[in-house]
C-alpha positions in Angstrom: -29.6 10.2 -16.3 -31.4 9.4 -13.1 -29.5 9.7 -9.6 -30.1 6.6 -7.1 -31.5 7.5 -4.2 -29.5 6.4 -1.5 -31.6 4.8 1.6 -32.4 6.7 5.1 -29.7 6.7 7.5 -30.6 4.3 10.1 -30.9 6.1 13.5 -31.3 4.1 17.4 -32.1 6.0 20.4 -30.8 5.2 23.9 -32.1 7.0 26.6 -33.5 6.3 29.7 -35.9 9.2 29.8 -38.9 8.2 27.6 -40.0 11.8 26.6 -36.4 12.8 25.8 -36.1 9.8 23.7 -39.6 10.3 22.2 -38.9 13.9 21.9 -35.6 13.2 19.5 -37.3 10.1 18.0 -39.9 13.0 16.5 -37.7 15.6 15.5 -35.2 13.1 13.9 -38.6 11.9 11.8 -39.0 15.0 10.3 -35.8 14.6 8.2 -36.8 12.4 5.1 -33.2 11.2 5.2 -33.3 9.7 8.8 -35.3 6.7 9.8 -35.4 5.8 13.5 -35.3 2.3 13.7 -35.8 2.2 17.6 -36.0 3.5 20.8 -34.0 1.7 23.9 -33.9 2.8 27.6 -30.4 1.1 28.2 -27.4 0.1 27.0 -27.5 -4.0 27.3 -31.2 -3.3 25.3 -29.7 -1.8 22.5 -26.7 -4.3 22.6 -29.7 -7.2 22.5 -31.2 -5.3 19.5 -28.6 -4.0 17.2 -28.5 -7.3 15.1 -31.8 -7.5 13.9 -32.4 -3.0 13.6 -29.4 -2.9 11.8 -28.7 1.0 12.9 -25.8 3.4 10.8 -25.6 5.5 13.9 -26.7 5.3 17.8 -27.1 8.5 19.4 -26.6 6.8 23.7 -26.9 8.8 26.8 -24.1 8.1 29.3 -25.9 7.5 32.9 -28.8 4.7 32.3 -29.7 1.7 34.7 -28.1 -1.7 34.0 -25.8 -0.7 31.5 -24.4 2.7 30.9 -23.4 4.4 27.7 -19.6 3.6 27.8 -19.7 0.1 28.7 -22.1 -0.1 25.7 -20.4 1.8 23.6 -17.6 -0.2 24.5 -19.4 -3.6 23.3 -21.2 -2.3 20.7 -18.2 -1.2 19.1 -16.4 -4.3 19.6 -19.3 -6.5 18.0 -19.7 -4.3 15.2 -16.9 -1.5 14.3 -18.5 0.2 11.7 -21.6 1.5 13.9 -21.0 5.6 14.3 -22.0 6.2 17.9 -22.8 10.1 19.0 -23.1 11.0 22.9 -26.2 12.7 23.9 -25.7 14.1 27.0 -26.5 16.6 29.7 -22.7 16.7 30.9 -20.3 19.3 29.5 -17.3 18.7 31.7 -14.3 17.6 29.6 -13.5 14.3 31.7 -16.8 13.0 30.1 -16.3 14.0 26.9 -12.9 12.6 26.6 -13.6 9.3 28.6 -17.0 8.8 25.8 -14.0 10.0 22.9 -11.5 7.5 24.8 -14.5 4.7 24.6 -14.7 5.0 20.7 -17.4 7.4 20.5 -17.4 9.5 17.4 -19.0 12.6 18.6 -20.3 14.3 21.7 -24.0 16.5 21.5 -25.1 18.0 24.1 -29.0 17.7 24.7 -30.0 21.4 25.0 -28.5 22.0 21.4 -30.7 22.8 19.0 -32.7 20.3 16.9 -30.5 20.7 13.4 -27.5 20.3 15.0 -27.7 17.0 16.0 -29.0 16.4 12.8 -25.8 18.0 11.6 -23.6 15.5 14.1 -25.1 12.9 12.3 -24.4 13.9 8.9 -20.8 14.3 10.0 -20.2 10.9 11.9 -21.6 9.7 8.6 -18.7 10.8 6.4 -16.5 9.4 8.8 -16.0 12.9 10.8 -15.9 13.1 14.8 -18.5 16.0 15.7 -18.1 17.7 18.9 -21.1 20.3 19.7 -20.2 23.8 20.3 -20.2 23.3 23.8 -18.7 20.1 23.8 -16.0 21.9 22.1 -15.4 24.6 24.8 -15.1 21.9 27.5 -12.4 20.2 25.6 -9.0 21.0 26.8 -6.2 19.7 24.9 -5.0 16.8 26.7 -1.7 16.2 28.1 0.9 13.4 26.9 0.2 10.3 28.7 -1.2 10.0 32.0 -4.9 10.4 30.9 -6.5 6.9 31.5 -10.0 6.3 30.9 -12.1 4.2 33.5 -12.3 1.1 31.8 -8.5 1.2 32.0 -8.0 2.5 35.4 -10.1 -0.9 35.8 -8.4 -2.8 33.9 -4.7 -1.6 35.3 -6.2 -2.7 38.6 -6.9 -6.0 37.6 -3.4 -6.8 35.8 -1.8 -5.3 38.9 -3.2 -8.1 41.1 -1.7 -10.8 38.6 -4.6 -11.6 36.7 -4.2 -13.3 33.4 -6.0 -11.4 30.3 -8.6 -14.4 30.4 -9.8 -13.9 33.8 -10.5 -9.9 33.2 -12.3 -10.3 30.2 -14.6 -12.8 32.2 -14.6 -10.4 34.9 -15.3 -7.2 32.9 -17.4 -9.1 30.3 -15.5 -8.4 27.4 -13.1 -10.3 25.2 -9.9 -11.3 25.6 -8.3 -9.6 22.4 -10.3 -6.5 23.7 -8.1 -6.6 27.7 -5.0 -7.0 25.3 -5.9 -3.8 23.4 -6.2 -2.2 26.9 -3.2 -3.7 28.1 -1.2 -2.2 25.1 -2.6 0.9 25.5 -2.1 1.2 28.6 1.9 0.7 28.4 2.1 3.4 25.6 0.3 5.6 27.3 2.2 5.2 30.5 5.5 5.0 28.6 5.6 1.3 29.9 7.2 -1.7 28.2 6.2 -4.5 30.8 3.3 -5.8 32.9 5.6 -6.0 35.7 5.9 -2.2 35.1 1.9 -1.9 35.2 2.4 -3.4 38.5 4.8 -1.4 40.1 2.8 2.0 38.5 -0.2 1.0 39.9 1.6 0.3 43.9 3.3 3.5 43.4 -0.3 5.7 42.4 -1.8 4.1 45.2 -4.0 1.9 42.9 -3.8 -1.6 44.4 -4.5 0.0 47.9 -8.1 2.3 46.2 -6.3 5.5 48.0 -7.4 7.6 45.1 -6.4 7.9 41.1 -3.9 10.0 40.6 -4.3 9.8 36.8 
């Protein structure tokens, strides 16, 4: 009996750094089971490009010009669910490993790792897994109950609190309606919430509506 050989798993690279992303693009080749269907140098490019590369998994750097890596991985989730996105990045702080967990990412790699694991992190988002490097994993604290609100939501609390409807954030913000009610939810079970009247009166209280600080 004969096994099927199952196709490559198709790989995009986002990075604003052209060597960096040339540098993965060629170890990432090396692997017989990995094709690299692109290279992009920000997140609204790779947006623009995932319907015709078709890509199984993106690895995106966080801090690019015109669109960052968690407003893209935002959309490109929201477009297309089933894409496995994996953070490449030179930050190890826990605040952006949660916020790019937060945004839907399924893992976070750090770029000084060495070349087989992100091989490795790609494998794993593959079967479904989240990957967190090593020292992704070190950074990590557990986080508390509630409280932890991500920036997109910190926005989006904002917004609600100056009694705008869910249509006129997701024109503001770009994104889609159904995706500022899945904030809004979110944000009420996280802040143990049950009305947008109660967003409103959190936000006046944390200082929010005034941009004194975020106390989150």
């Amino acid at each position: 009996m004969t096994l099927t050989r199952t196709r490559p798993t198709r790989v995009a690279i986002v990075d604003d750094h052209p060597m960096v992303a040339d540098g993965i693009e060629a170890i990432l080749e090396s692997f017989e089971d990995i094709e690299v269907v692109g290279t992009y140098g920000n997140g609204r490019a790779i947006i623009e490009a995932v319907p015709g590369i078709a890509p199984d998994v993106i690895l995106l750097d966080l801090n690019m010009p015109e669109m960052g890596g968690l407003t893209a991985c935002e959309i490109l989730l929201e477009n297309t669910p089933d894409l496995r996105i994996l953070i490449l990045s030179m930050h190890d702080s826990p605040e952006y490993i949660q916020t790019a967990l937060d945004h839907g990412a399924q893992g976070y790699v750090l770029k000084d790792v060495p070349t087989d694991e992100i091989k490795r992190a790609i494998d794993a988002v593959m079967r479904g897994e989240r990957y967190l490097c090593t020292g992704a994993q070190g950074s990590l604290a557990p986080r508390r109950n509630g409280g932890h609100l991500t920036n997109r939501e910190q926005t989006i609390l904002l917004a609600l609190a100056q009694g705008k409807s869910n249509k006129e954030v997701a024109l503001e913000l770009d994104i889609s309606v159904r995706t500022v009610e899945t904030h809004r939810k979110n944000l009420k079970k996280k802040l143990g919430i049950s009305s947008t009247a109660g967003l409103t009166q959190y936000a006046m209280q944390h200082g929010v509506l005034q941009g004194t600080g975020r106390k989150f």
